[in-house]
Structure formats: structure tokens, C-alpha cells
C-alpha positions in Angstrom: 92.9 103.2 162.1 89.6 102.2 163.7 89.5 105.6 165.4 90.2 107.5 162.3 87.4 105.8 160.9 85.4 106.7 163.7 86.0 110.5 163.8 85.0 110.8 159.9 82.2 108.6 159.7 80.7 109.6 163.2 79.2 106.4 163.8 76.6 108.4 167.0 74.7 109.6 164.0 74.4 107.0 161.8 73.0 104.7 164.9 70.7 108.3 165.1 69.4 107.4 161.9 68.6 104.2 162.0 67.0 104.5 165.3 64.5 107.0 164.0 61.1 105.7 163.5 60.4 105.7 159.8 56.5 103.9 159.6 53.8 102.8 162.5 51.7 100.4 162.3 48.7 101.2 160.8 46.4 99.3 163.9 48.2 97.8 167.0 49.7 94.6 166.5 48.3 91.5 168.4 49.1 87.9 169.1 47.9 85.9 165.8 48.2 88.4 163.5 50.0 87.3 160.3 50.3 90.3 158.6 50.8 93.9 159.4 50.5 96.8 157.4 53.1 100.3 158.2 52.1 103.5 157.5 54.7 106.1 156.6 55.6 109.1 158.9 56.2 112.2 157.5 59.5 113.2 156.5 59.0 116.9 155.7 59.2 117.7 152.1 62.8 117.9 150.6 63.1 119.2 146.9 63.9 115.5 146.1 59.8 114.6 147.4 58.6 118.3 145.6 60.3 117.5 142.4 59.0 113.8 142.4 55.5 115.3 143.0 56.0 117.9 140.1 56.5 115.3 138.3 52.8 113.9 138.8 53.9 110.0 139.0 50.6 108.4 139.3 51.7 104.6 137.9 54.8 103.1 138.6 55.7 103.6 134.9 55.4 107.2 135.1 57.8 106.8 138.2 60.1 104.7 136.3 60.2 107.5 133.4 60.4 110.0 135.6 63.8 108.3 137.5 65.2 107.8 133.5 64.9 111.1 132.7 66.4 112.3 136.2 69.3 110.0 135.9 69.7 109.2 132.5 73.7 108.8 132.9 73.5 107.4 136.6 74.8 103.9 137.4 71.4 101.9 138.1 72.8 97.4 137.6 76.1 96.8 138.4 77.1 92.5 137.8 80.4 90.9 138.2 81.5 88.2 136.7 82.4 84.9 138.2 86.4 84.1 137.1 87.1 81.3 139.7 85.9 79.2 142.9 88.1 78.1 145.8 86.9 75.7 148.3 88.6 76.5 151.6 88.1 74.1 154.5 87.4 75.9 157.9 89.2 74.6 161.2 85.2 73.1 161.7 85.3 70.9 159.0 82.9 73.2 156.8 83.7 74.2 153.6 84.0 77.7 152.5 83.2 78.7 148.8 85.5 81.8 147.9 84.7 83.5 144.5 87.5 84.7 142.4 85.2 87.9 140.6 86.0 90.4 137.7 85.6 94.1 137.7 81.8 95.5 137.7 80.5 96.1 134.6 77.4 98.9 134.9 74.5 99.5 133.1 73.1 103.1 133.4 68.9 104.3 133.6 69.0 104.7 129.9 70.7 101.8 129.3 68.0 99.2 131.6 65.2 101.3 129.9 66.0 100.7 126.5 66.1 96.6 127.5 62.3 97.0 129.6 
């Protein structure tokens, strides 16, 4: 099975992806330094980053309208609820919590916009 998996998710690219340097930061980091800020590299301009910049998001409220109207029906919160608890002792004397958990229940964009 573990090769199957292998040979359809081709695991060399996804460790690719991660590898790939995302951000810098913004000045070279020395000792003492408690905070650091990253500056985004470039990532080319895909139609999702044109249409996001068409749509002229200059607040994170016009972002937040712009991602409702985009994905009105899209799954956006998904919860479960808690049925049961099981305490399971480990061979090292710890105690293991185990969740018994109902189906998810999802709330869509529209649906979390309507509560904000």
C-alpha cells in the first residue's frame, strides 16, 4: 500500500514545495534579536493574485467581502461534536484521552458572514 501511495501522491514534489523559499528576512538576523520581520518573494501573478487585485481589497473587510462573494457556497468552519471520552492507559503509565466525535457539521462564507 505505502508504494501505491507513493506513486500518486509523489511525495519528491511535495518535499519540492516545501523546500522553496517563500519570504526573507527583511534585514539579516543577529544574536539578540527578538523579533524578525519576512518579506514575501514573488510568486509570479496567477489569475487567483490578478482577480484578488481586481478586486481592489484595500481593508481586510473589503478582503473578507471579496472571499464571500468568491465562495459564497464554499465550506469555510467545519466543528464536530464531542459524543464520548475514553481514558486509555499507555504501557508508561500515561493516560491517553480518546474522543468519541460526531460527523462535521459545516458552515459555508455566506453562512459565517451573516453571524460577523
Amino acid at each position: 500500500f505505502g508504494w501505491a501511495y507513493a506513486a500518486i501522491s509523489n511525495p519528491s514534489q511535495v518535499r519540492k514545495s516545501y523546500e522553496r523559499v517563500r519570504s526573507n528576512p527583511s534585514k539579516s538576523i543577529e544574536k539578540g534579536d527578538t523579533k524578525v520581520t519576512y518579506q514575501p518573494k514573488d510568486l509570479g501573478n496567477p489569475k487567483f493574485i490578478q482577480e484578488f487585485k481586481e478586486g481592489k481589497c484595500d481593508t481586510m473587510a473589503d478582503a473578507w467581502n471579496w472571499a464571500v462573494a468568491r465562495y459564497t457556497e464554499k465550506k469555510l468552519f467545519g466543528s464536530r461534536d464531542i459524543l464520548g471520552e475514553e481514558d486509555e492507559v499507555q504501557t508508561n503509565g500515561k493516560i491517553f484521552r480518546k474522543l468519541e466525535l460526531g460527523d462535521y457539521r459545516w458552515m459555508n462564507y455566506e453562512e459565517a458572514d451573516s453571524l460577523a
